[in-house]
Z-matrix of the N, CA and C atoms (Angstrom, degrees):
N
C 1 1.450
C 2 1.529 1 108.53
N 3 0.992 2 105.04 1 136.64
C 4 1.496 3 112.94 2 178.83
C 5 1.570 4 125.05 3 -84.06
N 6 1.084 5 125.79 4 168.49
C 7 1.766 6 116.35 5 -159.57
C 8 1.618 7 110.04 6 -80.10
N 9 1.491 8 92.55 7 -32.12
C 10 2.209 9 113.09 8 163.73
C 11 1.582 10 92.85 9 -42.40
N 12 1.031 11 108.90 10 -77.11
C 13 1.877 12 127.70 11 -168.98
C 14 1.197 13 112.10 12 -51.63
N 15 1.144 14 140.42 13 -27.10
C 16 1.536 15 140.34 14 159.38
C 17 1.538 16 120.19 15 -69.76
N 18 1.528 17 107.35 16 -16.23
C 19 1.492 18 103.40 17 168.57
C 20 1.790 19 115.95 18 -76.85
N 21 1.688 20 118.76 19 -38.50
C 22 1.118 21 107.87 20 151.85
C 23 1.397 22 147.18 21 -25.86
N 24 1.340 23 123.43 22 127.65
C 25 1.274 24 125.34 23 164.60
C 26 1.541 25 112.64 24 -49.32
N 27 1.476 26 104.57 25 143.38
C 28 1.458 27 116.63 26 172.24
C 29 1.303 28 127.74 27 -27.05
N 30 1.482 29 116.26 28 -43.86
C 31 1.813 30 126.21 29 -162.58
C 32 1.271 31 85.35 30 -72.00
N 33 1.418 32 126.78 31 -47.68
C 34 1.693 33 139.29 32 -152.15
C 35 1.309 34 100.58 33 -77.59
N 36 1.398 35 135.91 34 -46.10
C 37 1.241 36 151.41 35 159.54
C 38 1.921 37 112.25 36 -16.48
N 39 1.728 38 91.69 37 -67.89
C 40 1.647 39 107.04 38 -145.53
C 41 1.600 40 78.28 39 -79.08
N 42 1.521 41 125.57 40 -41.10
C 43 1.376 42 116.72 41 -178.80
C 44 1.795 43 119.95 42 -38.45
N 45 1.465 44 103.36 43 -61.20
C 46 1.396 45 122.81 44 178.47
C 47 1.336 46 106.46 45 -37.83
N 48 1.094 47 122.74 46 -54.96
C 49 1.429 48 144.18 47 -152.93
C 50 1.531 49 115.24 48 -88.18
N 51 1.469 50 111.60 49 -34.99
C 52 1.453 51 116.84 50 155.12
C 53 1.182 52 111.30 51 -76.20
N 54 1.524 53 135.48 52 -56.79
C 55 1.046 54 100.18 53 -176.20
C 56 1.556 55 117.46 54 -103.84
N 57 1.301 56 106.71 55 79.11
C 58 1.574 57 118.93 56 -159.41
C 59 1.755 58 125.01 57 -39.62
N 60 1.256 59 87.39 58 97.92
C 61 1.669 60 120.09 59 -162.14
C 62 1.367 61 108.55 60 -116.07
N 63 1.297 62 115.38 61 -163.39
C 64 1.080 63 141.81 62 156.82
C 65 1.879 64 141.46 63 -144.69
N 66 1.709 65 84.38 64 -22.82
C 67 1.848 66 69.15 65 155.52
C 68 1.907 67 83.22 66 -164.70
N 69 0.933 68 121.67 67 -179.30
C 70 1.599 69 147.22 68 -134.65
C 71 1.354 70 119.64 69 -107.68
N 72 1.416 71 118.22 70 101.03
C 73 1.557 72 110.44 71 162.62
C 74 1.391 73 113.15 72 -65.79
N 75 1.506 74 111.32 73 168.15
C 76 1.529 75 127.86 74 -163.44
C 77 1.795 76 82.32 75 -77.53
N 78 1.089 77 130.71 76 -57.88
C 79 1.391 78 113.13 77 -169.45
C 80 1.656 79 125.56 78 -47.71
N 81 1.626 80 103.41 79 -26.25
C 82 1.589 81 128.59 80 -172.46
C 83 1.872 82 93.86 81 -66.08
N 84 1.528 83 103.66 82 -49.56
C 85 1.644 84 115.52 83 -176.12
C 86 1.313 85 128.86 84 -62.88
N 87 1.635 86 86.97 85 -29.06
C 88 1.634 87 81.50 86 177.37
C 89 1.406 88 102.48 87 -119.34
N 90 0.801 89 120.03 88 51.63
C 91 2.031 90 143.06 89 165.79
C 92 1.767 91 88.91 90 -120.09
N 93 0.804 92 126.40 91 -79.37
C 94 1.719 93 120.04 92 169.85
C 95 1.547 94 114.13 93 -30.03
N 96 1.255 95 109.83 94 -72.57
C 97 1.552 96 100.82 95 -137.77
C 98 2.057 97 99.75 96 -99.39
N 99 1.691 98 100.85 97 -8.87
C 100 1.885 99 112.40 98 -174.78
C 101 1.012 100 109.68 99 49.77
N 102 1.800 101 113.65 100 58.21
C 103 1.123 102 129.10 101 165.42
C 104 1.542 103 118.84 102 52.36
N 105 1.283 104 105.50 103 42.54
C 106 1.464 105 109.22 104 173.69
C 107 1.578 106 103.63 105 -126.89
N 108 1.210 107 107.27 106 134.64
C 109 1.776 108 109.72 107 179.11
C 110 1.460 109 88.74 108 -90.50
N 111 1.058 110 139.55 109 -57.61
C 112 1.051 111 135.61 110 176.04
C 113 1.408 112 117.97 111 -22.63
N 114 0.918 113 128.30 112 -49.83
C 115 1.863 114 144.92 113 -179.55
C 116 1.046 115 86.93 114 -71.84
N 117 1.424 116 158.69 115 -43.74
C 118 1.401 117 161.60 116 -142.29
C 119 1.277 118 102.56 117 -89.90
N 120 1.751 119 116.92 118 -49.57
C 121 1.455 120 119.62 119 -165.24
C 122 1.702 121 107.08 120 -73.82
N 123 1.879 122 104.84 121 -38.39
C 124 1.067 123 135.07 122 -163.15
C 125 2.317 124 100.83 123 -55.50
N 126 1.544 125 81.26 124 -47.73
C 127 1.709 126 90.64 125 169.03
C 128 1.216 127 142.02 126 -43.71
N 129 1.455 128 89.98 127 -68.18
C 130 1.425 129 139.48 128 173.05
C 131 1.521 130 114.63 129 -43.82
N 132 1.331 131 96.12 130 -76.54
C 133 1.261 132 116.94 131 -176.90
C 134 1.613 133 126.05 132 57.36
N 135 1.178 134 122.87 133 -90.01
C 136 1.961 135 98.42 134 148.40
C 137 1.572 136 99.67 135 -163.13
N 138 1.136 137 98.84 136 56.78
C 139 1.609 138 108.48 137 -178.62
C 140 2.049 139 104.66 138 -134.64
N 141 1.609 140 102.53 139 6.24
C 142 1.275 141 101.69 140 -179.89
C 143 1.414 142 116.91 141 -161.74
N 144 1.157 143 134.95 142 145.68
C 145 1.854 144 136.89 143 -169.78
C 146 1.339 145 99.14 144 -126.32
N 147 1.585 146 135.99 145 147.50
C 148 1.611 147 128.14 146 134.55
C 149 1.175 148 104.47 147 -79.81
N 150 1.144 149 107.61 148 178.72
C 151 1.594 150 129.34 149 158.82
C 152 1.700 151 113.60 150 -131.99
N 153 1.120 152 107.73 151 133.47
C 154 1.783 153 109.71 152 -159.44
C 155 1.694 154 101.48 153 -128.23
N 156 1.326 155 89.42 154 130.26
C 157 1.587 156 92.77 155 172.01
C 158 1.509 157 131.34 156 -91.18
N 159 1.425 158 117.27 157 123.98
C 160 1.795 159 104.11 158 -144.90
C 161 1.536 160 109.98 159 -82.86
N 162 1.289 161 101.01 160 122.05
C 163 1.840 162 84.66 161 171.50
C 164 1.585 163 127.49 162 -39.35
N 165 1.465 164 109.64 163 142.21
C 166 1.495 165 117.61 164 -168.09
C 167 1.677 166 90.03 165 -84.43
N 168 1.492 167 106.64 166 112.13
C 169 1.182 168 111.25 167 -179.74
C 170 1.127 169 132.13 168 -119.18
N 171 1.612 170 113.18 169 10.58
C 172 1.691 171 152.57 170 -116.35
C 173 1.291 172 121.52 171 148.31
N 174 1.236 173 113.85 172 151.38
C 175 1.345 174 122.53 173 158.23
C 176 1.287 175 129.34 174 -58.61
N 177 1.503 176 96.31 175 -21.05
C 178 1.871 177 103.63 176 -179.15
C 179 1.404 178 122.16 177 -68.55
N 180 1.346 179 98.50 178 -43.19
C 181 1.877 180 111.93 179 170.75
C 182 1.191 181 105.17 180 -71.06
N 183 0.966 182 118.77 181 -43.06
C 184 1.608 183 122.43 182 -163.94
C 185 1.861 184 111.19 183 -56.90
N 186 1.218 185 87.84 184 -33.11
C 187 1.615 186 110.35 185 -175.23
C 188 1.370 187 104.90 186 -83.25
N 189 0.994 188 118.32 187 -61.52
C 190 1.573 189 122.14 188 -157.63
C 191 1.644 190 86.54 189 -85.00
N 192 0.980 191 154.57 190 2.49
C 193 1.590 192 151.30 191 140.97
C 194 1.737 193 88.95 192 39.48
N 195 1.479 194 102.78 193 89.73
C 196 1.631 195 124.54 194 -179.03
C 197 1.474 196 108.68 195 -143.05
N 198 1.586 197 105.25 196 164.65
C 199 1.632 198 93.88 197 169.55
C 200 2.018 199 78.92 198 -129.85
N 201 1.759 200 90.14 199 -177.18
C 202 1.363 201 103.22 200 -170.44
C 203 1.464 202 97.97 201 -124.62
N 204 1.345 203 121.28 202 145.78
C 205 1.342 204 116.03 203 149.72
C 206 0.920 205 155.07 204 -107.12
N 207 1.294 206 157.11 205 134.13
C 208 1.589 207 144.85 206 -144.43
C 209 1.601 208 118.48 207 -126.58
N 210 1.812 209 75.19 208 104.67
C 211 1.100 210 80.92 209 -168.46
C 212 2.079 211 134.76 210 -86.07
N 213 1.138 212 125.66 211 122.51
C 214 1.617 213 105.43 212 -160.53
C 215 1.818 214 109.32 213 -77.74
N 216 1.272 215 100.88 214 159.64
C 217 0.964 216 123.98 215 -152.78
C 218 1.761 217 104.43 216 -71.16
N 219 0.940 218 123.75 217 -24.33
C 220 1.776 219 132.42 218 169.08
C 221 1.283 220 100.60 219 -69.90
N 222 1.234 221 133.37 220 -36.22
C 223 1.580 222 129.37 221 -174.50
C 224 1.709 223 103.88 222 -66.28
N 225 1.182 224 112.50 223 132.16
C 226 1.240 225 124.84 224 -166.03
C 227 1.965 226 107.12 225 -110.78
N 228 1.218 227 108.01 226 -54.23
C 229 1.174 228 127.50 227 165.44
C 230 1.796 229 138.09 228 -117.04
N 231 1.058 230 118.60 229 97.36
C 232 1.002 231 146.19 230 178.87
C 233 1.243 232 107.21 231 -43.70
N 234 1.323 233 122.02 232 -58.79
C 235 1.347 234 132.41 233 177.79
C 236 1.384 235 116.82 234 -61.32
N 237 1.183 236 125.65 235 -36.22
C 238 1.438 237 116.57 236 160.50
C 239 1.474 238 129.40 237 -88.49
N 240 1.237 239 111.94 238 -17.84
C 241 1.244 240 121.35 239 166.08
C 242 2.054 241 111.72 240 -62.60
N 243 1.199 242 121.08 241 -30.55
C 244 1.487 243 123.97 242 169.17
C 245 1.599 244 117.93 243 -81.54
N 246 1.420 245 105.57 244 -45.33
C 247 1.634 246 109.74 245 150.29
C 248 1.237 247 116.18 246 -35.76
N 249 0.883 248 126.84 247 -53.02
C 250 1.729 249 110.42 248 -161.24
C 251 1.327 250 98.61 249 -97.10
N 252 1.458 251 139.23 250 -51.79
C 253 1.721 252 144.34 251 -177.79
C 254 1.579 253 98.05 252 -71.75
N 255 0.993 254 150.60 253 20.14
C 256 1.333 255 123.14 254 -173.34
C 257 1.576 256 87.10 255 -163.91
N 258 2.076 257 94.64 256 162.18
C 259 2.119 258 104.98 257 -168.04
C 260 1.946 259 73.95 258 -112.95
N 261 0.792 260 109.30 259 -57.12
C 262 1.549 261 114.89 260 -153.76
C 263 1.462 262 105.67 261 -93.70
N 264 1.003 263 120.78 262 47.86
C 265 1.672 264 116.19 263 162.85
C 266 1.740 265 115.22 264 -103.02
N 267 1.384 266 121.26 265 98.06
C 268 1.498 267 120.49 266 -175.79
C 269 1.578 268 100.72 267 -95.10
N 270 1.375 269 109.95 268 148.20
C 271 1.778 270 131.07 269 165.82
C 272 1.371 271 100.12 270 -96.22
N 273 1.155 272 131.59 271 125.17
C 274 1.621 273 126.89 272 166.69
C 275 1.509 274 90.71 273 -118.55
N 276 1.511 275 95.34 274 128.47
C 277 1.380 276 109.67 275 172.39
C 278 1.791 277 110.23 276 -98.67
N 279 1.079 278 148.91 277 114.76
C 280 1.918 279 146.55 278 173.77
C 281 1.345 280 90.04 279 -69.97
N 282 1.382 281 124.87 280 112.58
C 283 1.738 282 120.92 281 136.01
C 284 1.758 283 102.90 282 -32.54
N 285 1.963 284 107.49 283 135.20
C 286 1.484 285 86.25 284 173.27
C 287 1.762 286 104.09 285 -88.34
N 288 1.216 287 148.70 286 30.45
C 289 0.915 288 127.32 287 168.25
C 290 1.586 289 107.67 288 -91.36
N 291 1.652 290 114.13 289 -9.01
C 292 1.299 291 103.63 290 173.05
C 293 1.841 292 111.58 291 -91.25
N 294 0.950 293 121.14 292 23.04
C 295 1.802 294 119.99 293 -158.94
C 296 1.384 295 97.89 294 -94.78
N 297 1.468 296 127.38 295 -8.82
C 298 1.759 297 106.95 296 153.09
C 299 1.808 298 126.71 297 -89.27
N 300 1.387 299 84.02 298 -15.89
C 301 1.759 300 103.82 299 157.88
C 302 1.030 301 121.69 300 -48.83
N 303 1.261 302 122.39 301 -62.17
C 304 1.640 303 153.31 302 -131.33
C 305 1.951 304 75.90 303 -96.47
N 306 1.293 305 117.53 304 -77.15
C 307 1.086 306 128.71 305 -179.42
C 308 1.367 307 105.59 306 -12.73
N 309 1.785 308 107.41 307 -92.74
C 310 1.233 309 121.17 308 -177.12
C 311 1.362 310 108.44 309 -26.56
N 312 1.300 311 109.30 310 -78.07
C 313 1.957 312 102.28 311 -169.37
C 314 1.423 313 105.23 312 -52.58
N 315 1.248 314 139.27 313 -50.06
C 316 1.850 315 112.13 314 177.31
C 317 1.549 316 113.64 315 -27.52
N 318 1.873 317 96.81 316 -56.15
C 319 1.458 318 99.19 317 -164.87
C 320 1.400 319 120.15 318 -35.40
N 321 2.041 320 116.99 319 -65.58
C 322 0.791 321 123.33 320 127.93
C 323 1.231 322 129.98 321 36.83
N 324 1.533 323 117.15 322 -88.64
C 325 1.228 324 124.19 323 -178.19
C 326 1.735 325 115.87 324 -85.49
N 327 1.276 326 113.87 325 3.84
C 328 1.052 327 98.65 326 -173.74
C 329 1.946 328 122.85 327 121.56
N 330 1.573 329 86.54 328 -40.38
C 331 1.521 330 103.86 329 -173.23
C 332 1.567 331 119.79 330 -75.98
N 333 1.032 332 121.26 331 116.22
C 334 1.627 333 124.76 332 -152.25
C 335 1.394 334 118.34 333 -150.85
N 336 0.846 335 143.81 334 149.62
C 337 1.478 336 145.42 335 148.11
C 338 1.546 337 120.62 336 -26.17
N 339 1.381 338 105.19 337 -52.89
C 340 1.922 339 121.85 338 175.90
C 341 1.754 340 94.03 339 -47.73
N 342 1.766 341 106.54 340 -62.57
C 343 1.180 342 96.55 341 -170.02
C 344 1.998 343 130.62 342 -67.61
N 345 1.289 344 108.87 343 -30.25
C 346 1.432 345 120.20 344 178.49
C 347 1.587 346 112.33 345 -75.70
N 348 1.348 347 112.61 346 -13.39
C 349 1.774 348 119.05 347 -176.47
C 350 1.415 349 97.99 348 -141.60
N 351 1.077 350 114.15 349 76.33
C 352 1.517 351 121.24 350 160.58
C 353 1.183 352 120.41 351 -25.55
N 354 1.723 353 145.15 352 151.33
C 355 1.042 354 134.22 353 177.57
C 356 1.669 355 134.49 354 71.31
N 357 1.079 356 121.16 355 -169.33
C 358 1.536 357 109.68 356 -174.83
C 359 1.421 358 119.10 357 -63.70
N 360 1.486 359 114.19 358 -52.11
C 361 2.090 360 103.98 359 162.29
C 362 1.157 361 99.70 360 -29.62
N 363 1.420 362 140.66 361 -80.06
C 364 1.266 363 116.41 362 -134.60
C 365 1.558 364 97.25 363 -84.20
N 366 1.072 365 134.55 364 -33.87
C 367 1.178 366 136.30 365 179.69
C 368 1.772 367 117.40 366 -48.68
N 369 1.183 368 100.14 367 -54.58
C 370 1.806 369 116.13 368 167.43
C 371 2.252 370 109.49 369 -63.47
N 372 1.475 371 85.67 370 -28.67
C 373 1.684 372 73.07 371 177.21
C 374 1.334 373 112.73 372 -93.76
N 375 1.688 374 128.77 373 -19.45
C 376 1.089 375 109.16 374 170.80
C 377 1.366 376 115.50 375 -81.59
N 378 1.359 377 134.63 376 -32.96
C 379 1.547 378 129.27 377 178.34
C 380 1.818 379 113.08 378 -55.86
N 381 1.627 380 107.37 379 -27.22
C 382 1.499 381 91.59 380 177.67
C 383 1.378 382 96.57 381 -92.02
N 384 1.289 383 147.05 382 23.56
C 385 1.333 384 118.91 383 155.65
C 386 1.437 385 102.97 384 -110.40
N 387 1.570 386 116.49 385 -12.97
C 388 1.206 387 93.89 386 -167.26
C 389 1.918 388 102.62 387 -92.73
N 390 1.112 389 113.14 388 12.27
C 391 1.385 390 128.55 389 168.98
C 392 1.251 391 123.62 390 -97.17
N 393 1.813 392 101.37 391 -24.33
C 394 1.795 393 110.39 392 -179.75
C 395 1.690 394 115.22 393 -52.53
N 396 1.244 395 98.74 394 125.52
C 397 1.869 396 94.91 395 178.84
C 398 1.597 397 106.11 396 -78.17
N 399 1.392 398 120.92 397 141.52
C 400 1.745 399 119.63 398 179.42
C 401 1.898 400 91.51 399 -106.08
């Protein structure tokens, strides 16, 4: 078990551990908490987060291949709450005078609007920016 995983409550614990993971489908969550966020916050309280992997329900998730985190409702700050539990959590702040920079090189690589919004949204949002005059 990892030192993240010891901040969990027990139920959340034996879950992890049976089904030896690392963070939580929505079915895993609501086997815990019986569809109550409330029971979730009640757990939680602000000494602990999951992280849940979203059912592919779309092309949108499917694409952007992310997890979410949930956060409880006593937790006030996020930012210190990863400070202290976590080695490798970075904030990158973009100066905005570099954000047509920043832009360009995603493009570049690939990383785009077309690709994160499958279909015509993303398709219609990258052509009007990539047409927008600065």
């Amino acid at each position: 078990m990892t030192e993240q995983q010891a901040l969990l409550p027990e139920a959340y614990q034996k879950i992890v551990n049976e089904k030896k993971t690392t963070y939580f489908t929505v079915e895993m969550l609501m086997e815990i908490t019986q569809n109550s966020l409330a029971k979730y916050d009640a757990a939680m309280k602000d000494s602990a987060m999951v992280i849940v992997e979203p059912p592919s329900m779309d092309e949108r998730i499917v694409n952007q291949y992310s997890f979410f985190s949930i956060i409880p409702m006593e937790m006030q700050d996020i930012g210190k709450f990863l400070n202290e539990h976590t080695e490798n959590t970075v904030k990158y702040i973009i100066d905005k005078s570099l954000r047509w920079r920043v832009r360009d090189m995603l493009d570049q690589m690939n990383v785009s609007e077309r690709i994160a919004y499958p279909g015509l949204e993303g398709l219609s949002d990258w052509i009007a920016r990539h047409y927008y005059v600065r």
